[in-house]
C-alpha positions as CSV (number, residue, x, y, z in Angstrom):
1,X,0.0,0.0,0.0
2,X,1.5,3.7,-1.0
3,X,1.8,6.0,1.4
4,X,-0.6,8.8,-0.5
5,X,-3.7,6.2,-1.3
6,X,-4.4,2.4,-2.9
7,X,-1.6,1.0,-4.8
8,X,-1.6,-2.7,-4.3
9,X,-3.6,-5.5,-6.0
10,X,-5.9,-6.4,-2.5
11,X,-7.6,-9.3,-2.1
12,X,-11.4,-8.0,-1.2
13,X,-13.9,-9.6,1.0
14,X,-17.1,-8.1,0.8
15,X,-19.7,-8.8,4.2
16,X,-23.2,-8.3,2.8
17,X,-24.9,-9.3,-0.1
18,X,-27.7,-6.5,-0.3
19,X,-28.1,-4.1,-2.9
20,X,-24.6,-2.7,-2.3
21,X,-21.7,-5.4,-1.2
22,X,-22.1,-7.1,-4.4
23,X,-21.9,-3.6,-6.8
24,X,-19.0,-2.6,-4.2
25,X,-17.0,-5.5,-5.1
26,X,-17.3,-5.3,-8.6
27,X,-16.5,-1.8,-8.7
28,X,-13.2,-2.7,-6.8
29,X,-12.7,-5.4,-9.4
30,X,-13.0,-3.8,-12.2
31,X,-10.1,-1.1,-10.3
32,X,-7.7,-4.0,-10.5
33,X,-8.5,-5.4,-6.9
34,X,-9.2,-9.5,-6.3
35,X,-12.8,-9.8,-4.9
36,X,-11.8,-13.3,-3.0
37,X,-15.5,-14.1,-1.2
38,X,-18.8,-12.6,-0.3
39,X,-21.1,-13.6,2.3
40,X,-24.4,-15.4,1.7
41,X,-27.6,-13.6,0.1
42,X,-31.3,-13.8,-0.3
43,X,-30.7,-14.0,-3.9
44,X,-27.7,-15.8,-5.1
45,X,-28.3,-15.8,-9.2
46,X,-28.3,-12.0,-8.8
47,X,-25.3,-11.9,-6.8
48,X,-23.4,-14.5,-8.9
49,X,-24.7,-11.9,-12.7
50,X,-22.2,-9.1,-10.7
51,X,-19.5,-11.2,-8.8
52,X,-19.1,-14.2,-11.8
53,X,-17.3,-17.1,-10.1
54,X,-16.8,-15.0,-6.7
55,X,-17.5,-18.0,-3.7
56,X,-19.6,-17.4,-1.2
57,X,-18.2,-17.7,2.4
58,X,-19.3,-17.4,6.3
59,X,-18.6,-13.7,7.6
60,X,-15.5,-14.8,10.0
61,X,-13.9,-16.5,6.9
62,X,-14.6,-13.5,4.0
63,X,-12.7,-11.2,7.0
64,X,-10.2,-13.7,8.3
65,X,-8.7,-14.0,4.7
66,X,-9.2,-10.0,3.5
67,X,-6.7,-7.6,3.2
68,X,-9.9,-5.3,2.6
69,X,-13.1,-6.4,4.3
70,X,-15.8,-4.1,3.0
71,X,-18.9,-4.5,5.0
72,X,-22.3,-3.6,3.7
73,X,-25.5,-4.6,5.8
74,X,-28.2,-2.5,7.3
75,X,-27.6,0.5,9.9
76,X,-29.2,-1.7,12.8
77,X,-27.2,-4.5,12.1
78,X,-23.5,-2.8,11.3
79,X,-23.0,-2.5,15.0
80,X,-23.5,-6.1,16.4
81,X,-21.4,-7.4,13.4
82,X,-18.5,-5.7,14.2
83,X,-18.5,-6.4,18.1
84,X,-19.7,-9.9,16.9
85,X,-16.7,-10.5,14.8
86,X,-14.2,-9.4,17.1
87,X,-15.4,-12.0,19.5
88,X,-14.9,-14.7,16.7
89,X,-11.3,-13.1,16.5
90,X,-11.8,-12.8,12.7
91,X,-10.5,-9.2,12.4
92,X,-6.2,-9.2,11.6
93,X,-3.9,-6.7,12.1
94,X,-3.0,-4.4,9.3
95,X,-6.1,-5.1,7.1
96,X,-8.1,-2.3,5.7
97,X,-11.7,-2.2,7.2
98,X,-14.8,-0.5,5.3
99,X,-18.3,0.0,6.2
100,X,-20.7,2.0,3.7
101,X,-23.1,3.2,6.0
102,X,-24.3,6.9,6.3
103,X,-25.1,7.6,9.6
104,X,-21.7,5.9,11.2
105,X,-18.0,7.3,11.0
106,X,-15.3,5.2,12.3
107,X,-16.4,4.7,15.9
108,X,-18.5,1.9,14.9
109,X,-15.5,0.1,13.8
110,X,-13.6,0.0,17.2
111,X,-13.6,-3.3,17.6
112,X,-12.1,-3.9,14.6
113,X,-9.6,-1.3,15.6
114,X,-9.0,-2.9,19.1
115,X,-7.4,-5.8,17.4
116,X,-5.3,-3.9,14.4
117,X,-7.8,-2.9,11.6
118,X,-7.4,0.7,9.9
119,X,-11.2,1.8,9.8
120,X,-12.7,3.6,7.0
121,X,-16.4,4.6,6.4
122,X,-17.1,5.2,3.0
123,X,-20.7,6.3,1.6
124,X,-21.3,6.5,-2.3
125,X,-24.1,8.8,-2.6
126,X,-26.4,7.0,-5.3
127,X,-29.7,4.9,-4.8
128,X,-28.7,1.5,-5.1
129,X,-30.6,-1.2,-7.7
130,X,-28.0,-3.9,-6.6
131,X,-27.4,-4.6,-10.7
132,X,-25.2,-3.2,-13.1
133,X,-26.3,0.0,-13.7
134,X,-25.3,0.7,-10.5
135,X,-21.7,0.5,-11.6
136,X,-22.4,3.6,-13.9
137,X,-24.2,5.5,-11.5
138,X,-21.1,5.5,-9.0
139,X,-19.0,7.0,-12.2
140,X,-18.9,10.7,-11.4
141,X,-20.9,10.4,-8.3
142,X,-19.8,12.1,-4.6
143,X,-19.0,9.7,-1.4
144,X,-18.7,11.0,2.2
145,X,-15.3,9.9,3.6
146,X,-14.8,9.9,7.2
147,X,-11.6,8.1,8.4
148,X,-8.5,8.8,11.0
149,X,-6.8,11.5,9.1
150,X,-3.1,9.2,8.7
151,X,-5.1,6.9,6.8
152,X,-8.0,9.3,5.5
153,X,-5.9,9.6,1.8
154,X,-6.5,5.7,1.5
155,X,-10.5,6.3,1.9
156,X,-10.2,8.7,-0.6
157,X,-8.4,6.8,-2.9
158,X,-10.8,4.1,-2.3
159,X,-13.3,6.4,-3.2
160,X,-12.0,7.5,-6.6
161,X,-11.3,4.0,-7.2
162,X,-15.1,3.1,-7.5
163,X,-15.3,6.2,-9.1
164,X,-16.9,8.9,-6.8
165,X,-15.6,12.2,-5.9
166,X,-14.4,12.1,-2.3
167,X,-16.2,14.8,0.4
168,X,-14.7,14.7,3.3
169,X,-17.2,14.8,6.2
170,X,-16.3,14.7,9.8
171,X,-16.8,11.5,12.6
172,X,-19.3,14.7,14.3
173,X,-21.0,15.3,11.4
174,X,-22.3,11.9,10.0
175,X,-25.8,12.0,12.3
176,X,-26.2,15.6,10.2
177,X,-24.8,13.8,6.7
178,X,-27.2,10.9,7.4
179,X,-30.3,12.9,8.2
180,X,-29.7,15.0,4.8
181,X,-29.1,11.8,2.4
182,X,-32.2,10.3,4.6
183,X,-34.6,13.3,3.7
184,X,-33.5,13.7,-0.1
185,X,-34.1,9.8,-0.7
186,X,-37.3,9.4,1.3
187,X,-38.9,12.6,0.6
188,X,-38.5,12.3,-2.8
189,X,-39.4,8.5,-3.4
190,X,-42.9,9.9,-1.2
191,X,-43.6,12.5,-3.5
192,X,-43.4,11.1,-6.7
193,X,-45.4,7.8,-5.7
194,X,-48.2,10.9,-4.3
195,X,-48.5,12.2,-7.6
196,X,-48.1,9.0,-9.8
197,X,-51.2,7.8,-8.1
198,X,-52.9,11.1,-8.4
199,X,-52.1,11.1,-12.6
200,X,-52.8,7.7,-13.0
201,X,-56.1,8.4,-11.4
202,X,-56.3,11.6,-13.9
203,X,-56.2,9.1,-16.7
204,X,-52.6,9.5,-17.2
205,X,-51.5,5.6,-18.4
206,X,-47.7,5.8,-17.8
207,X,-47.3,8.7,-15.1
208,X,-43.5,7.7,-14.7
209,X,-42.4,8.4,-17.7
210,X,-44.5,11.3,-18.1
211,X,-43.0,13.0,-14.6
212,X,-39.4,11.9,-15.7
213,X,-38.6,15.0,-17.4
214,X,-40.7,17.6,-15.0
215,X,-39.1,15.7,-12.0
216,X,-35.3,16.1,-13.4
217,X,-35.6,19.9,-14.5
218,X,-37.5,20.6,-11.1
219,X,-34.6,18.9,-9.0
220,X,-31.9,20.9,-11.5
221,X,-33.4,24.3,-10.7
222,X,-34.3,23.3,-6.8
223,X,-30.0,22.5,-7.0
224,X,-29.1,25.7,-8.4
225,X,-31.7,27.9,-5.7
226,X,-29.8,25.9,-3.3
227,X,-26.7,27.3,-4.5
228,X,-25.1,24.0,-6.2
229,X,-22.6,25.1,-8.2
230,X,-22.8,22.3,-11.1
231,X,-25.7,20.7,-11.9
232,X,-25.2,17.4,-13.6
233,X,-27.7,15.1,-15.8
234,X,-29.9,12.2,-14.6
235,X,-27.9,8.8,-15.2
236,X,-30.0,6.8,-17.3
């Protein structure tokens, strides 16, 4: 590993099989890292179409044999799995630790740390599918970036390996960082299924498609009031 960011071939284990560990790993994949294992998921084929030939292994053994453990399961879960593996004595000194969680920083990850793991959080701002198009969307997209600040240019090169834009934002300020991401996604998916229903009940037969471009040049504008300084176009 280079002293200013990634520079090694690191074998990748990836700890949940949601809509993002799978997309993760084959980001870092196609940056020239080995994805060695993933842990079990509801829906194996869909898994395997992203991770092609990557095994599927029990959490202790995707960390024990990682020199990059990225770990992607839900918020109330992150917590228990980290204290949970430390018990197991999975995590190894040296390795690379990632989590891509909003709300958490690095404190989450002290058990990890307790036993010789550099912690990262890293948090690509997109709306994950879990399929390919996913691997677009992170092209030219932003992720929060909260680590120790020795190690903080190896999150950011992490970052612009799956190819976001680093923002740093501080271990203080991810409650505030998670709150914002949580209103923009929830709001928004809220609002649109209000007024699909309402034009569908208008007559309107396909009232996605027919909101698509009202919805993008209202959020463009609502960008620029907010004082965004580039507004970029919807990825298809």
């Amino acid at each position: 590993m280079g002293g200013s960011g990634v520079s090694d071939r690191l074998r990748v284990g990836i700890v949940g099989a949601g809509r993002v560990g799978p997309v993760i790993g084959a980001a870092l994949a196609g940056a020239g890292h080995a994805i060695e294992a993933i842990t079990r998921g509801s829906d194996e084929d869909r898994i395997g179409a992203i991770l092609l030939g990557v095994p599927t292994r029990d959490p202790q053994d995707v960390v024990r044999d990682s020199q990059l453990v990225v770990i992607a399961v839900p918020h109330d879960q992150l917590e228990g799995l980290v204290a949970g593996l430390a018990e197991l004595e999975a995590w190894q000194p040296g390795q690379l630790v990632v989590h891509t969680d909003p709300a958490f920083g690095t404190d989450v990850l002290a058990p990890a740390m307790a036993r010789g793991a550099i912690p990262l959080a890293i948090h690509p701002a997109i709306a994950f599918t879990g399929t390919s198009i996913d691997l677009r969307a992170l092209i030219g997209a932003y992720a929060a970036v909260t680590a120790p600040a020795p190690v903080m240019p190896i999150a950011q090169a992490l970052a612009v390996e799956l190819g976001c834009e680093p923002i740093v934002v501080a271990e203080a300020d991810r409650p505030a960082y998670a709150e914002g991401i949580g209103i923009a996604t929830d709001f928004s998916r809220s609002i649109i299924r209000q007024a699909t229903d309402l034009l569908r009940s208008a007559g309107v037969v396909e009232p996605g498609r027919y909101l698509a471009a009202l919805m993008h040049t209202t959020v463009d504008h609502a960008l620029a009031e907010a004082g965004t300084s580039e507004i970029r176009p919807p990825v298809d």
